[in-house]
Structures are given as structure tokens and as C-alpha cells.
C-alpha positions in Angstrom: 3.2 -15.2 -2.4 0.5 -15.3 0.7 -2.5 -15.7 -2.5 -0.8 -18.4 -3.6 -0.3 -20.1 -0.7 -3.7 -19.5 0.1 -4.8 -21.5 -3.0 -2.3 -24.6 -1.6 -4.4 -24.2 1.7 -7.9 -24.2 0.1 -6.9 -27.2 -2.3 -5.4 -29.4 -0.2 -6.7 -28.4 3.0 -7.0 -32.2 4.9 -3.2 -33.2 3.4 -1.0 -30.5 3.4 0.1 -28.1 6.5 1.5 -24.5 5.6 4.1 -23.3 8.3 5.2 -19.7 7.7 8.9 -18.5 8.7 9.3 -15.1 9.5 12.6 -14.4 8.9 12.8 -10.5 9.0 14.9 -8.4 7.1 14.2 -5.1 8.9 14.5 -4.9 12.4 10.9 -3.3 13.0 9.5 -6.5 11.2 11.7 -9.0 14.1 9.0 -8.0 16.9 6.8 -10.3 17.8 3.8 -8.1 18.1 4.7 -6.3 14.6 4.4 -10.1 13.3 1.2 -10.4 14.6 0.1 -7.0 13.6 1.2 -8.5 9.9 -0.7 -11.8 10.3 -4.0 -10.0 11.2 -3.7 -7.4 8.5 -2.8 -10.1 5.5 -5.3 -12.4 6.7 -3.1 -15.5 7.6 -4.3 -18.5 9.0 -1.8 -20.8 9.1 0.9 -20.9 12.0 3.8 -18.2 11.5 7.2 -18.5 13.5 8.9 -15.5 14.4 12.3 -16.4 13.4 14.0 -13.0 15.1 17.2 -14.5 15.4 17.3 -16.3 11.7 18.0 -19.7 13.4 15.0 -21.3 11.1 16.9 -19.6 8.5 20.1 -21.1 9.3 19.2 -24.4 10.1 17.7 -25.1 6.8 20.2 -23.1 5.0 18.3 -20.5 3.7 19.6 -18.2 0.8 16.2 -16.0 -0.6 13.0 -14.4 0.4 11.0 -16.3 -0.3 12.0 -20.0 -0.1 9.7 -22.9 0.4 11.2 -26.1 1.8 8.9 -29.4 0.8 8.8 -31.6 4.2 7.2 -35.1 4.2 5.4 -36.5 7.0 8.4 -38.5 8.8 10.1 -34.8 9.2 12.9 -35.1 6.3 13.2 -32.0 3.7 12.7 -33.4 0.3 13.0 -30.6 -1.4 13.4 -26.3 -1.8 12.1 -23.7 -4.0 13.5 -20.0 -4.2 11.7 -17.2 -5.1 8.1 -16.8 -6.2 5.8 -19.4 -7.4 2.7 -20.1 -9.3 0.0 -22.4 -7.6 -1.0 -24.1 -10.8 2.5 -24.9 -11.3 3.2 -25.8 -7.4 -0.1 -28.2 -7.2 0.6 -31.0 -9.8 4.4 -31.3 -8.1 2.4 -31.9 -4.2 0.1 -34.3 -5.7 2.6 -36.6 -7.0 4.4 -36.0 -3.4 0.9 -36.4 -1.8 0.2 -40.3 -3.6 3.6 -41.0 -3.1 3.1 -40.9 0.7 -0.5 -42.1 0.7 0.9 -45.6 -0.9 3.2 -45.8 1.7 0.6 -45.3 4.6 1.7 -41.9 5.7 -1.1 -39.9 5.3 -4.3 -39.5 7.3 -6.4 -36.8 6.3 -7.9 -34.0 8.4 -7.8 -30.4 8.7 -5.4 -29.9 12.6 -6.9 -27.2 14.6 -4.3 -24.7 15.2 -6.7 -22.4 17.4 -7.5 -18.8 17.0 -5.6 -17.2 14.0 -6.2 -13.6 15.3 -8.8 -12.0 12.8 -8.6 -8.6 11.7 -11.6 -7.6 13.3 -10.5 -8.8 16.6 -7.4 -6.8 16.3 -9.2 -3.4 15.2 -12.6 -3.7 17.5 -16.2 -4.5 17.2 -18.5 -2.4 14.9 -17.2 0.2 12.2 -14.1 0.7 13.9 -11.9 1.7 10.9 -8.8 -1.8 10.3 -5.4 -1.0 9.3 -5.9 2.0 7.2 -3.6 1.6 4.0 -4.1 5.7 2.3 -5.4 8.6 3.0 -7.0 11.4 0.2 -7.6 15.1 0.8 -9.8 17.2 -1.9 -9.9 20.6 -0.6 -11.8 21.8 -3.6 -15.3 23.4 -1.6 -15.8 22.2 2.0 -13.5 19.4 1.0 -13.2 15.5 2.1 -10.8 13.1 3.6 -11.5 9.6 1.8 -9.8 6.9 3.7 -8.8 3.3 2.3 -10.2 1.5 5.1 -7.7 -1.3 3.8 -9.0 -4.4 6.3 -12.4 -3.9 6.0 -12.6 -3.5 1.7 -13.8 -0.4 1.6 -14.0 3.7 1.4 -14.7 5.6 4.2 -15.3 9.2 3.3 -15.5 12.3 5.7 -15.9 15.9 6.0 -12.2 17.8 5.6 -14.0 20.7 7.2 -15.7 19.1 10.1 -12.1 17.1 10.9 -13.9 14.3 11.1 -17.4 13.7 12.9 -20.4 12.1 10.8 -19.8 9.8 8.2 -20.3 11.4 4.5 -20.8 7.8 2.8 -18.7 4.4 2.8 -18.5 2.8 -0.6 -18.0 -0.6 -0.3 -20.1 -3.3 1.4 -17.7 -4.6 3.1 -16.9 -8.0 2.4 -13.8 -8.8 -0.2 -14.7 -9.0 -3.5 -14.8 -7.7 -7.2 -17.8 -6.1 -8.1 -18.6 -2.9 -9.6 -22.0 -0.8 -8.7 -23.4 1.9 -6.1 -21.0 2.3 -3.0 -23.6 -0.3 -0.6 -23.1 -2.9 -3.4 -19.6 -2.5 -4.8 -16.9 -4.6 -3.4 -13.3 -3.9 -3.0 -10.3 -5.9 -2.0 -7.5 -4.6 0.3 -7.6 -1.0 -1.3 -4.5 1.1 -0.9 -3.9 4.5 -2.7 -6.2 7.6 -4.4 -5.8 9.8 -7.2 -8.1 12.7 -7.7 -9.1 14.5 -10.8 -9.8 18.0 -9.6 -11.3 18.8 -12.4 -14.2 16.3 -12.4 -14.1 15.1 -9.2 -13.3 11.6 -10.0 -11.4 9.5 -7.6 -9.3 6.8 -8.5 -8.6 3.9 -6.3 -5.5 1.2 -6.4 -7.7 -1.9 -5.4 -4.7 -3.5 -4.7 -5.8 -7.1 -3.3 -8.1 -7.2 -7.1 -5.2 -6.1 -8.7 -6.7 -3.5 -10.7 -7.6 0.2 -11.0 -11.2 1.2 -10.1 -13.3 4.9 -10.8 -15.4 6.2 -8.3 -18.1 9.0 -9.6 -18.9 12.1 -7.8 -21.9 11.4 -8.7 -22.9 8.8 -5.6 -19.5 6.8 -5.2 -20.5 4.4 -8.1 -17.3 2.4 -8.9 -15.9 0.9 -12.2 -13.3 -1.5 -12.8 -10.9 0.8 -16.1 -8.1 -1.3 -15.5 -7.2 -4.7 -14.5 -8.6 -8.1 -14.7 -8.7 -9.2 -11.5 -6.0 -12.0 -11.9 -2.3 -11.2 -10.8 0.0 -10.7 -13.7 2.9 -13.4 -14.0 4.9 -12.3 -16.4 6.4 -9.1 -17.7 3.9 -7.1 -20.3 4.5 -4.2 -22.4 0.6 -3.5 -21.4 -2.5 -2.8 -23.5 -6.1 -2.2 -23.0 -6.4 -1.2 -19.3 -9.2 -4.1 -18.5 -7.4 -6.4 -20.9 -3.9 -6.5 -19.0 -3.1 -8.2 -15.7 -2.0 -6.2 -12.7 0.2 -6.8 -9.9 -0.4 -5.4 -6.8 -1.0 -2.1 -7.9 -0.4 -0.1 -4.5 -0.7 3.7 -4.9 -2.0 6.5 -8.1 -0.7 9.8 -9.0 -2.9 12.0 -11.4 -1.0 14.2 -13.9 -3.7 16.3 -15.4 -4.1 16.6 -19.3 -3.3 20.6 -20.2 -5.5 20.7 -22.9 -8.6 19.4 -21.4 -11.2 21.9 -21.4 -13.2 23.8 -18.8 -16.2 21.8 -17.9 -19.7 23.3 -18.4 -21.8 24.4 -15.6 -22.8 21.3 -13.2 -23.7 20.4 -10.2 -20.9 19.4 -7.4 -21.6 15.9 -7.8 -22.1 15.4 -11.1 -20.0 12.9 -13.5 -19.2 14.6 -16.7 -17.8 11.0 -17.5 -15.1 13.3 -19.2 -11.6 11.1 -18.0 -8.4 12.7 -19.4 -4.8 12.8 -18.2 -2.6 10.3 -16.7 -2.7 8.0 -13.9 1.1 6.4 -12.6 0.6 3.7 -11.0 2.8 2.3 -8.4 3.2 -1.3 -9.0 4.6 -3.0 -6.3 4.1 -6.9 -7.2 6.8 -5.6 -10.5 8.8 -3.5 -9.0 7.8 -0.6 -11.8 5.5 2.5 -11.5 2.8 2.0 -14.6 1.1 5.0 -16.7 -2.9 4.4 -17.4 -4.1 7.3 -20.0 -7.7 7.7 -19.4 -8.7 9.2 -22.4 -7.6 5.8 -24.8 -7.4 3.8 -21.5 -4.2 2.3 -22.3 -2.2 1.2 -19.7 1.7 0.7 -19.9 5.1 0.3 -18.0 6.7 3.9 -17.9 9.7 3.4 -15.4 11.2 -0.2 -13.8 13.4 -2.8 -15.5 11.2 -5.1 -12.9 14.5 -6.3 -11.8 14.1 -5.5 -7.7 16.7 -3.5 -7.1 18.3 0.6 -6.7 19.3 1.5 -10.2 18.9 5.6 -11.6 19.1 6.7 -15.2 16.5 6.4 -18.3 13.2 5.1 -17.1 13.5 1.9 -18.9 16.9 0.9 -17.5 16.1 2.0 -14.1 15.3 -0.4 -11.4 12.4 -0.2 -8.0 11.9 -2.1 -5.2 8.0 -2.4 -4.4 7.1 1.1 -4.6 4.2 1.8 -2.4 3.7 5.7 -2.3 3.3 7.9 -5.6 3.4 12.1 -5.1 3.4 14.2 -7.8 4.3 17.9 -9.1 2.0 18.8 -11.9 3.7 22.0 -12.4 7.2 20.8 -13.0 6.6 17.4 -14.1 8.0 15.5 -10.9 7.1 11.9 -9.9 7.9 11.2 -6.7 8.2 7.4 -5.4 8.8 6.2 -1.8 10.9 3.2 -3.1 9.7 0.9 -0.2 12.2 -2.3 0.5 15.5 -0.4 -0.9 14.0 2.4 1.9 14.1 5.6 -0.4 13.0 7.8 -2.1 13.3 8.2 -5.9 12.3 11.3 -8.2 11.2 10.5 -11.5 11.8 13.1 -14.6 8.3 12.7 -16.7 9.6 15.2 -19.3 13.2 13.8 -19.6 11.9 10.2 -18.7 15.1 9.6 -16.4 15.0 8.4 -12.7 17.2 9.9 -9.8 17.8 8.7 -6.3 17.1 11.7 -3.7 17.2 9.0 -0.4 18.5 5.8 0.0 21.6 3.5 -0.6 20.3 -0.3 -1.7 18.0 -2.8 -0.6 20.1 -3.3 3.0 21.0 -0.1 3.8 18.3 1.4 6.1 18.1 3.3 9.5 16.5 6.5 11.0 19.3 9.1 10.7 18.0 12.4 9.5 20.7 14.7 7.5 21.9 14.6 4.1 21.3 11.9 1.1 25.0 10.7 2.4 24.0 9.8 5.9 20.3 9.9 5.8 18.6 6.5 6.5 14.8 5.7 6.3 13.0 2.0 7.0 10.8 0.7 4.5 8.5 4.3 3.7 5.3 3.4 2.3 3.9 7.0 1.6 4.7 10.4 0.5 3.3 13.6 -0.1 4.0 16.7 -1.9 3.7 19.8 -0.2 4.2 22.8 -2.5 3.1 25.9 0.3 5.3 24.5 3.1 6.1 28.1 4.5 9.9 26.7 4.8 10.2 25.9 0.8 8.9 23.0 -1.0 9.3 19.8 0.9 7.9 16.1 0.8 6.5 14.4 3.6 7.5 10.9 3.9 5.7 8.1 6.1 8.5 6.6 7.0 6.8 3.8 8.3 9.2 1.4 10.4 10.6 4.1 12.0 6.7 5.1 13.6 7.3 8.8 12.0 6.7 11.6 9.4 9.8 12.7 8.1 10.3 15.8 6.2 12.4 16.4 3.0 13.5 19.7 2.0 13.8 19.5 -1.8 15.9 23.1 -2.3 19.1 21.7 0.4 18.0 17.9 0.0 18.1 17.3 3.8 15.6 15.3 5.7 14.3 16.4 9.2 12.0 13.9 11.9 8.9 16.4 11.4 6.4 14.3 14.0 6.8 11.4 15.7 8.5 9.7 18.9 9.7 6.7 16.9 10.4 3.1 18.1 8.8 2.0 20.2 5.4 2.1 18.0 2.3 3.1 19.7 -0.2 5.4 20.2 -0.1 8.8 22.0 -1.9 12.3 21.4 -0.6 15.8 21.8 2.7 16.9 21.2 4.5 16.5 17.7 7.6 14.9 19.5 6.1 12.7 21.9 3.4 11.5 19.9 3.5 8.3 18.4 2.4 6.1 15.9 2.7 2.7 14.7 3.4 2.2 10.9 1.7 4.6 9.2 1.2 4.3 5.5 -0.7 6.7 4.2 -0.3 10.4 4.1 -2.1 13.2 2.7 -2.3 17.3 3.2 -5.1 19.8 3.3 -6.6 23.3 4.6 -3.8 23.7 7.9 -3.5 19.7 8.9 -1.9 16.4 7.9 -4.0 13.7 7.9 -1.5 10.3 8.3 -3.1 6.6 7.9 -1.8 5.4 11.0 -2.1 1.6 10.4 -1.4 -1.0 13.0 -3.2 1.8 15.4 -6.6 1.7 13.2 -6.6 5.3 12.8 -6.2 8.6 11.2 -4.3 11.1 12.6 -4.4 14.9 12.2 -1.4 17.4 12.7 -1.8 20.8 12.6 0.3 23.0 10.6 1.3 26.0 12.5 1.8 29.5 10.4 5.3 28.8 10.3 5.5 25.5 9.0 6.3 23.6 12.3 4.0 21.2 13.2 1.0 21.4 15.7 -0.6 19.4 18.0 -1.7 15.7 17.3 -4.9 14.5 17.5 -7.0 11.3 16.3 -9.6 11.9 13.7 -13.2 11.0 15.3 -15.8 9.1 13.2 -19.3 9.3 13.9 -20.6 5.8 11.7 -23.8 6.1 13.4 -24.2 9.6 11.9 -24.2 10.4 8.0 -23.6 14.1 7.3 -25.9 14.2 4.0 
């Protein structure tokens, strides 16, 4: 809704006034610093109430996020509208609204000065300081790198997995918000989230979520490509089509399946692009409430599991219902799709073989909590990433940002029992050191290589790094340095 909304505000800048309502459903969102932490990192301008004790809500009898309410300029509601809305749609009704009161002598045009909004870069520091980190991707293939979806600043900020950190290897992206393909210092990005990587080719894929679309980045350099997407949000439901043909909708996080027929490349240097794309890329599309398939051979992209209703409903992948799924993790081996099924906070496991979807975590779109246990009493709030760890020394688990709750969970897939792995949990902050002290403030993004964790930790602007000890338990915590000053090659 908040693009939208934005078009209102550009529009009709000097006549209308946009006053957000936070009414929060989860009770990490009711804080009033987590509000502002939310108005820095979507880029809002306009005043937003922190309506912690829904008395907004009541008083103007509120049934559905969202709900505008039209107010003229003597103070009485004129009308409502629930749920989401189009701003071509939305404009012609407020200038009939907007004469109607200019004949009567109730307008007087000007933009009111609300003071400082709070900009992203005031909240994550001067310089290259990373801004809420959305994702985090490991590729341990040679000395290996940790690509981070600097999320607030447009951009990719890629390091050295081996070094922990230290000197920048590159940053694709210039920085400012945009949609244009090229080399990295060029290229523009907005608000990207999650990464796939080929292993095969070396080809990362991003989720450029605020674009809406899917982008390619070569090995050889960082040059990016837009192969799905048009840039526009989609509206409307679509059975899909040619990947740049076909609107998105908030596109959030990738999973790469890789094709089992695809050949062995030749001989080639570590960067090179065989511009050889094959397999399949799941999308997690939040803005629909479904997780999408993009095959990169034909580059057709397509709706594989979601009704788009937004709700908690199992069973064949086309019957099944999401609730903005935000964090993708797969199981090549055995065909596994993992989803952390955001507002219903759970965690869903898709069948690609049988095409059926199964609830491992979670109970409905207001059951939510941070009990650890079994599926019947476990509770998560709101996850927004997961990760699939096949060599946990203690069996296969997933690790689970569970991001309102300021922690990494861990979910043993053999007994189906979730554990607190790191984390101190509410309060949020920021603390080094040991696993159950540390602490973190809604991390996203989560991603495993060589003997650490690497964790987006959002609101904090950082990346995080817990060791794995030889047991499985985890290790100390420590914050990632980045040297921008310094490029490592």
C-alpha cells in the first residue's frame, strides 16, 4: 500500500495530507521505537501514529488492515475504504472530493512542514555503514563470499567468507533506487531482499523486491540483468508467462533447484559467465501470498503453490493458501521447499515432487508467540528467513530467523521440535559474545557456511557471525567488520 500512497503524496502534494495509523497486530510491531525503526526502513514521510492501544482503531471503527478513512477539511469522515487500493483508481475519487471543497472555500494549498521524517541514513550512520540488511548469501565454493542485500541503501555488498569479513570484494549497485541494468557502479537496485545461487555457474540471483522483479548477476564482474519482471506491481492474479513480460509483486526471497541434466561446464576461469541458466528459481511472493517457479532455460515464470487467498491452508499446491512468505530454503536432494510463512508466523514445507503443501509450524494468521517445543505448542512471530542445514552434527535441522522474537531458532526436522538456538529475545538490541545473552533486533536474513552463521540483523545495520562448535551448539557471536575503504581485489 505505502507505493501507492506514495503516488497520492507526489500528486497531490499542496491538497491532500496522508496520516498513517499504526495499528499493530503483533506485539513487537506496538513499540514505539520498532515503529520508527519501520518508518525509516520503508521510507515514510508522512506523520505515523502509534496506535499501541487500538484506540484510533476503535474510534473510527475499524474492521481490516488496511483501511483508509477519507476526512475533509472541517474534521468529518466522509468516507472508508478496506483493503488494498490502486492509485489510478483512488485519484479521480480525491479530485472530485478536492473541487468539491475548493468551491466551498476550504482549501488553501501548501505543502505543511511536519519536520524531520527520520531518514534511513540517519538511522544507520554516515558513510558506507551497511542500512537495514534484508538477506544474507553464502557460496562456499573456493575461498567463498558472503553477498549481503544491503536493503536501505539499493545495493550488494559482497565480502570474503574466508576473511569473515574485512575489505570489501565489490558493491554492485550505485546506490541510489532505481531500475537499471549494467556493471555493478552503474546498475541500480530497489529495496533488494533475497539470493539464489547457481553453484554450477556462479550466477546469483537477486529478488529486487521494491522493482518487483528478478535480476541476474554474472560472475563475470557483477553485471546485472533484469530476466523477470517489469518493474510495475502486478494487480491482479496471473497464470504467468514470459518472465520480463509478467508483473511481479513484491517478490521477497529465491530458492534455486538445480536442473539434473545440465551438463558439466568446460574448463573456465572462476569468474567467467558461461551464460548457461538452467534449473528452477521459487520465488517467494509476498505482495500474492504464493511462492512462483521462474525456469531459466525457457524463462517462463508461473504460480507453483498459493490460492493468493492470505491465509493457513495445506494440501495440493494449487488449493493451498500463504500469508506473505518472506524466506525460501530448499533441499535439492529430496525435493523440499521450505517457506517461513511470515504473517500466519510458520513454517510451511512444500512437496515439489508430489506438489502438496504441509504445515510443520504454526496455527493461523493470530496465533503467534515464542514457545519452543512441538508443532502443538510451538509459537513463532512473524519469521522472515530460513535456512537449511543438511550437516548439522545433531541431524538435519532448519534455522529460522524468527524475527519478532530477536532470535534464531532451530528446527529439528527428524522429531519436529523447535529449540531457541541464539538469541536473548525481547527486548531487541545489540550485544556480542555469548549465544544466550546476545541479542539482536529483527533479523531477516540468514544464511550458513564453512563453521559460522552469518544472520542479517536488520534494525541493528549489521551482519552477525555465530560460530558452529564441533558439536552443533552454537559459538560465540560476533559482528561482521567491513573495511569499505579497502577492496580485496
Amino acid at each position: 500500500m505505502l507505493p501507492q500512497l506514495r503516488e497520492v503524496e507526489t500528486r497531490l502534494a499542496d491538497r491532500v495530507v496522508v496520516i498513517g495509523v499504526h495499528s499493530a497486530k503483533f506485539p513487537q510491531e506496538r513499540g514505539t521505537d520498532a515503529v520508527a525503526q519501520a518508518v525509516r526502513r520503508h521510507h515514510v514521510t508522512h506523520p505515523v501514529v502509534n496506535d499501541a492501544d487500538f484506540a484510533v482503531w476503535q474510534a473510527f471503527a475499524c474492521r481490516a488492515w488496511p483501511t483508509l478513512m477519507f476526512i475533509d477539511p472541517t474534521g468529518k469522515v466522509i468516507g472508508r475504504h478496506e483493503g488494498e487500493f490502486e492509485a489510478g483508481q483512488l485519484l479521480p475519487v480525491l479530485e472530485r472530493m478536492l473541487a468539491e471543497f475548493d468551491a466551498k472555500g476550504w482549501i488553501v494549498p501548501g505543502i505543511p512542514d511536519f519536520g524531520a521524517s527520520g531518514t534511513v541514513g540517519a538511522q544507520a550512520g554516515n558513510g558506507d555503514d551497511l542500512a537495514f540488511p534484508g538477506k544474507v548469501l553464502v557460496d562456499e565454493r573456493g575461498r567463498g563470499h558472503v553477498t549481503i542485500a544491503d536493503t536501505g541503501r539499493n545495493r550488494l555488498v559482497v565480502l570474503g567468507l574466508s576473511t569473515m569479513g574485512g575489505p570489501v570484494h565489490h558493491i554492485v549497485g550505485d546506490g541510489t533506487a532505481g531500475h537499471v541494468d549494467g556493471p555493478p557502479d552503474g546498475a541500480r537496485l530497489r529495496s533488494p531482499q533475497g539470493m539464489a545461487l547457481d553453484p554450477r555457474t556462479g550466477v546469483v540471483y537477486i529478488a529486487d523486491t521494491g522493482n518487483h522483479s528478478i535480476r541476474r548477476m554474472s560472475p563475470d564482474g557483477g553485471v546485472l540483468t533484469t530476466i523477470a519482471g517489469t518493474g510495475r506491481q502486478a494487480r491482479t492474479r496471473s497464470g504467468g508467462g514470459h518472465g520480463t513480460a509478467v508483473d511481479l509483486s513484491s517478490p521477497w526471497d529465491l530458492a534455486f533447484l538445480p536442473d539434473p541434466k545440465a551438463p558439466p561446464l568446460p574448463d573456465r576461469g572462476p569468474h567467467d559467465d558461461p551464460n548457461d541458466d538452467r534449473g528452477l528459481l521459487f520465488i517467494a511472493m509476498a505482495g500474492t501470498h504464493q511462492v512462483w517457479v521462474l525456469d531459466l532455460a525457457s524463462g517462463r515464470v508461473a504460480p507453483f503453490a498459493g490460492s493468493g487467498s492470505e491465509a493457513l491452508a495445506d494440501g495440493p499446491c494449487q488449493e493451498a493458501a500463504f500469508a506473505q512468505p518472506q524466506g525460501l530454503a530448499i533441499d535439492p536432494g529430496t525435493n523440499r521447499l521450505w517457506v517461513a510463512d511470515s504473517e500466519t508466523s510458520a513454517i510451511r514445507e512444500i512437496d515439489l515432487a508430489r506438489g502438496t503443501v504441509f504445515t510443520l509450524l504454526g496455527h493461523g494468521l493470530f496465533d503467534f508467540g515464542d514457545v519452543n517445543g512441538t508443532p502443538e505448542v510451538a509459537r513463532l512471530q512473524h519469521p522472515m528467513g530460513v535456512a537449511w542445514w543438511p550437516t548439522d552434527p545433531k541431524g538435519p535441522s532448519l534455522l529460522i530467523a524468527d524475527t519478532y522474537n530477536h532470535r534464531v531458532k532451530r528446527l529439528d526436522l527428524a522429531r519436529t521440535v523447535v529449540e531457541t538456538w541464539v538469541g536473548a529475545g525481547a527486548p531487541d538490541g545489540q550485544a556480542d559474545g555469548d549465544p544466550r545473552t546476545a541479542r539482536f533486533s529483527e533479523p531477516m536474513g540468514i544464511g550458513i557456511g564453512g563453521d559460522h552463521v552469518f544472520v542479517a540483523d536488520t534494525n541493528n545495520h549489521r551482519i552477525r557471525a555465530i560460530g558452529i562448535r564441533p558439536d552443533g551448539t552454537p559459538g560465540e557471536v560476533i559482528t561482521v567488520p567491513i573495511d569499505y575503504a579497502t577492496r580485496a581485489h
